[in-house]
N, C-alpha and C positions, 0 to 999 in steps of 0.2 A: 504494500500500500504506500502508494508516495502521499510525502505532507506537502500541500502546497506554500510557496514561499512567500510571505507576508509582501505586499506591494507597498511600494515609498510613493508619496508622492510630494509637493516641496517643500512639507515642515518638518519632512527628514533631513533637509539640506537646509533649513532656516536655523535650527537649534543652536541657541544663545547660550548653554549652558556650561559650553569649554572653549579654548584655543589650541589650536593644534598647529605643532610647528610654527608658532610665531605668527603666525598669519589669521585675520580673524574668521569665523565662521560667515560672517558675512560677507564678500570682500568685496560687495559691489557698494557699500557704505564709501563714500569718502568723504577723507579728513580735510582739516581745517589749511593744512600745508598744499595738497595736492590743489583743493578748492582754489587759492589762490593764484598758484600755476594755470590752472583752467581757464577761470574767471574771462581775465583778460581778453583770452584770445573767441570767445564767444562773441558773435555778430549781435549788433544792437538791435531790441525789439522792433518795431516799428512803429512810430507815435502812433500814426491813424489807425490803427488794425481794427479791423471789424469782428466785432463779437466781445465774449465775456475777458476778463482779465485772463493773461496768459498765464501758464502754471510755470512755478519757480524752475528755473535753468536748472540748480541743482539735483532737485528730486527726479528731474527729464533724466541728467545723466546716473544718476542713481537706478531709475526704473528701468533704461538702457543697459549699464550694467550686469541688474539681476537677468534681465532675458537673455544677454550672453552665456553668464555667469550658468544658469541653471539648464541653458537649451530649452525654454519654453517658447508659446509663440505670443503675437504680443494679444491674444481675446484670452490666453491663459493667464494674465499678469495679476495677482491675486490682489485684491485692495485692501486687504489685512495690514499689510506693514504700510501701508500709508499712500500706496500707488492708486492711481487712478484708471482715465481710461489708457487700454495699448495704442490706438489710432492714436493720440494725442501725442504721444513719444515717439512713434514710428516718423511721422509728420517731423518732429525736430531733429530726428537723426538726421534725415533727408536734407533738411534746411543747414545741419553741421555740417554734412558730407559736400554740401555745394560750395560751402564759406570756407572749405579748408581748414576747417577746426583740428580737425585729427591729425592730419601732415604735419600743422604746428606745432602741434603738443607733440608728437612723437619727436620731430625734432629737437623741442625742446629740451624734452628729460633725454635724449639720447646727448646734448653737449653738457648737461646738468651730471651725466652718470659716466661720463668717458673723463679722464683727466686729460689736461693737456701736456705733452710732453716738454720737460725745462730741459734745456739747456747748459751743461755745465761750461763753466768760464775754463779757457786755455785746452780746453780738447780739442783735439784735431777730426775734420771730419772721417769718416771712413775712407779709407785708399779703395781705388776701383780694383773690382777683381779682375782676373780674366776667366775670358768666356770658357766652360767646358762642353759649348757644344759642338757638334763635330764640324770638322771642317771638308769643305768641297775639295776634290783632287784636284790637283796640278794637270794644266793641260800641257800634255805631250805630243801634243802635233805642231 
Protein backbone atom coordinates (compact mmCIF):
# COMPACT_ATOMS: atom_id res chain seq x y z
CA UNK A 1 0.00 0.00 0.00
CA UNK A 2 1.63 3.21 -0.93
CA UNK A 3 1.08 6.48 1.48
CA UNK A 4 0.42 9.39 -0.44
CA UNK A 5 2.84 12.32 -0.14
CA UNK A 6 1.53 15.33 1.63
CA UNK A 7 1.29 18.39 -1.08
CA UNK A 8 3.09 21.82 -0.31
CA UNK A 9 1.62 24.58 -1.54
CA UNK A 10 3.22 28.37 -0.77
CA UNK A 11 3.03 28.42 3.11
CA UNK A 12 5.50 25.67 2.96
CA UNK A 13 7.97 28.19 1.30
CA UNK A 14 6.59 31.35 3.39
CA UNK A 15 7.48 29.91 6.85
CA UNK A 16 8.94 32.67 9.04
CA UNK A 17 9.95 30.41 11.77
CA UNK A 18 13.95 29.91 10.92
CA UNK A 19 16.83 31.18 8.66
CA UNK A 20 18.68 28.94 6.84
CA UNK A 21 22.09 29.50 5.78
CA UNK A 22 22.15 33.08 6.39
CA UNK A 23 19.62 33.98 3.85
CA UNK A 24 16.04 34.65 4.82
CA UNK A 25 13.19 32.49 4.38
CA UNK A 26 11.66 35.06 2.58
CA UNK A 27 14.14 36.52 0.07
CA UNK A 28 11.86 38.37 -2.05
CA UNK A 29 11.49 40.94 1.02
CA UNK A 30 13.87 43.77 0.50
CA UNK A 31 15.92 45.79 2.62
CA UNK A 32 16.31 49.04 3.50
CA UNK A 33 20.16 49.18 1.76
CA UNK A 34 19.11 47.29 -1.41
CA UNK A 35 15.71 49.74 -1.52
CA UNK A 36 17.92 52.52 -1.92
CA UNK A 37 20.17 51.19 -4.77
CA UNK A 38 16.63 50.41 -6.59
CA UNK A 39 14.81 53.46 -5.78
CA UNK A 40 16.71 55.70 -7.85
CA UNK A 41 16.97 54.09 -10.85
CA UNK A 42 12.97 53.55 -11.10
CA UNK A 43 11.08 55.77 -13.98
CA UNK A 44 8.82 58.42 -12.53
CA UNK A 45 5.13 57.85 -12.11
CA UNK A 46 3.21 59.92 -14.40
CA UNK A 47 1.47 63.10 -12.88
CA UNK A 48 -1.67 62.73 -15.02
CA UNK A 49 -2.26 58.94 -14.84
CA UNK A 50 -5.65 57.97 -15.18
CA UNK A 51 -7.21 55.97 -12.44
CA UNK A 52 -6.81 55.02 -8.79
CA UNK A 53 -3.43 55.99 -6.91
CA UNK A 54 -0.72 53.68 -8.14
CA UNK A 55 0.48 50.94 -5.70
CA UNK A 56 3.83 51.54 -3.84
CA UNK A 57 7.08 50.75 -6.24
CA UNK A 58 8.34 48.68 -3.49
CA UNK A 59 5.66 46.14 -2.78
CA UNK A 60 5.51 45.87 -7.07
CA UNK A 61 9.15 44.62 -6.67
CA UNK A 62 8.51 42.63 -3.61
CA UNK A 63 5.34 40.89 -5.32
CA UNK A 64 7.66 40.52 -8.48
CA UNK A 65 10.16 38.93 -6.60
CA UNK A 66 7.83 36.32 -4.64
CA UNK A 67 6.50 35.18 -8.34
CA UNK A 68 10.04 34.49 -9.25
CA UNK A 69 11.15 33.58 -6.20
CA UNK A 70 8.28 30.71 -5.80
CA UNK A 71 7.53 29.95 -9.68
CA UNK A 72 3.88 30.90 -9.31
CA UNK A 73 1.89 32.65 -11.98
CA UNK A 74 0.82 36.09 -11.40
CA UNK A 75 -3.70 35.08 -10.60
CA UNK A 76 -1.73 32.76 -8.05
CA UNK A 77 -0.13 35.76 -6.05
CA UNK A 78 -1.67 35.08 -2.70
CA UNK A 79 -2.95 38.41 -0.99
CA UNK A 80 -2.06 37.14 2.41
CA UNK A 81 1.38 38.62 2.89
CA UNK A 82 0.13 41.95 1.68
CA UNK A 83 0.07 41.59 -2.37
CA UNK A 84 -2.53 42.57 -4.39
CA UNK A 85 -3.61 42.16 -7.69
CA UNK A 86 -0.81 39.93 -10.28
CA UNK A 87 -2.10 42.01 -13.41
CA UNK A 88 -1.12 45.12 -11.59
CA UNK A 89 2.78 43.93 -11.11
CA UNK A 90 2.93 42.20 -14.37
CA UNK A 91 1.85 45.63 -15.98
CA UNK A 92 5.05 47.26 -13.87
CA UNK A 93 7.48 44.65 -14.80
CA UNK A 94 6.61 45.43 -18.39
CA UNK A 95 6.87 49.21 -17.75
CA UNK A 96 10.63 48.24 -15.67
CA UNK A 97 11.72 46.16 -18.50
CA UNK A 98 11.15 49.03 -21.14
CA UNK A 99 12.82 51.87 -18.79
CA UNK A 100 15.87 49.65 -18.26
CA UNK A 101 15.51 49.22 -14.71
CA UNK A 102 17.01 45.82 -14.42
CA UNK A 103 20.33 46.58 -16.90
CA UNK A 104 20.96 49.34 -14.28
CA UNK A 105 20.75 47.70 -11.36
CA UNK A 106 22.48 44.67 -12.53
CA UNK A 107 25.16 46.82 -13.50
CA UNK A 108 25.14 48.60 -10.78
CA UNK A 109 25.71 45.85 -7.94
CA UNK A 110 27.94 44.13 -10.58
CA UNK A 111 30.62 47.60 -10.12
CA UNK A 112 29.39 47.76 -6.20
CA UNK A 113 30.51 43.80 -5.92
CA UNK A 114 33.79 43.48 -8.38
CA UNK A 115 36.60 45.44 -6.69
CA UNK A 116 38.68 47.46 -8.80
CA UNK A 117 42.20 46.47 -9.23
CA UNK A 118 45.01 49.16 -7.43
CA UNK A 119 47.84 49.59 -8.76
CA UNK A 120 51.17 49.05 -7.00
CA UNK A 121 53.66 52.08 -7.19
CA UNK A 122 57.22 51.06 -8.81
CA UNK A 123 56.03 47.61 -10.42
CA UNK A 124 56.87 47.08 -13.77
CA UNK A 125 54.30 46.06 -16.10
CA UNK A 126 54.37 42.46 -17.25
CA UNK A 127 57.02 41.77 -20.04
CA UNK A 128 55.31 40.27 -23.37
CA UNK A 129 55.48 36.73 -23.67
CA UNK A 130 56.07 34.95 -26.61
CA UNK A 131 53.71 33.34 -28.71
CA UNK A 132 53.42 29.35 -28.31
CA UNK A 133 51.50 28.96 -31.13
CA UNK A 134 52.74 27.00 -33.92
CA UNK A 135 54.26 28.50 -36.54
CA UNK A 136 53.66 28.37 -40.41
CA UNK A 137 56.68 26.42 -42.56
CA UNK A 138 59.38 28.02 -44.24
CA UNK A 139 58.64 28.33 -47.97
CA UNK A 140 61.18 26.30 -49.83
CA UNK A 141 60.58 27.04 -53.34
Amino acid sequence: MRVPLPQRDWRDRCDDSAVRDGVSVRPWIVDDALWALIEPLLPPWPQKAPGPKPVDDRLCLQSILYVLYNDVSWQLLPLEPGFGSGRTYSRRLGRWHEGGVFEKLHRLLLAERLPRPREKKGVRPPARRRSTAGRRAVNTT
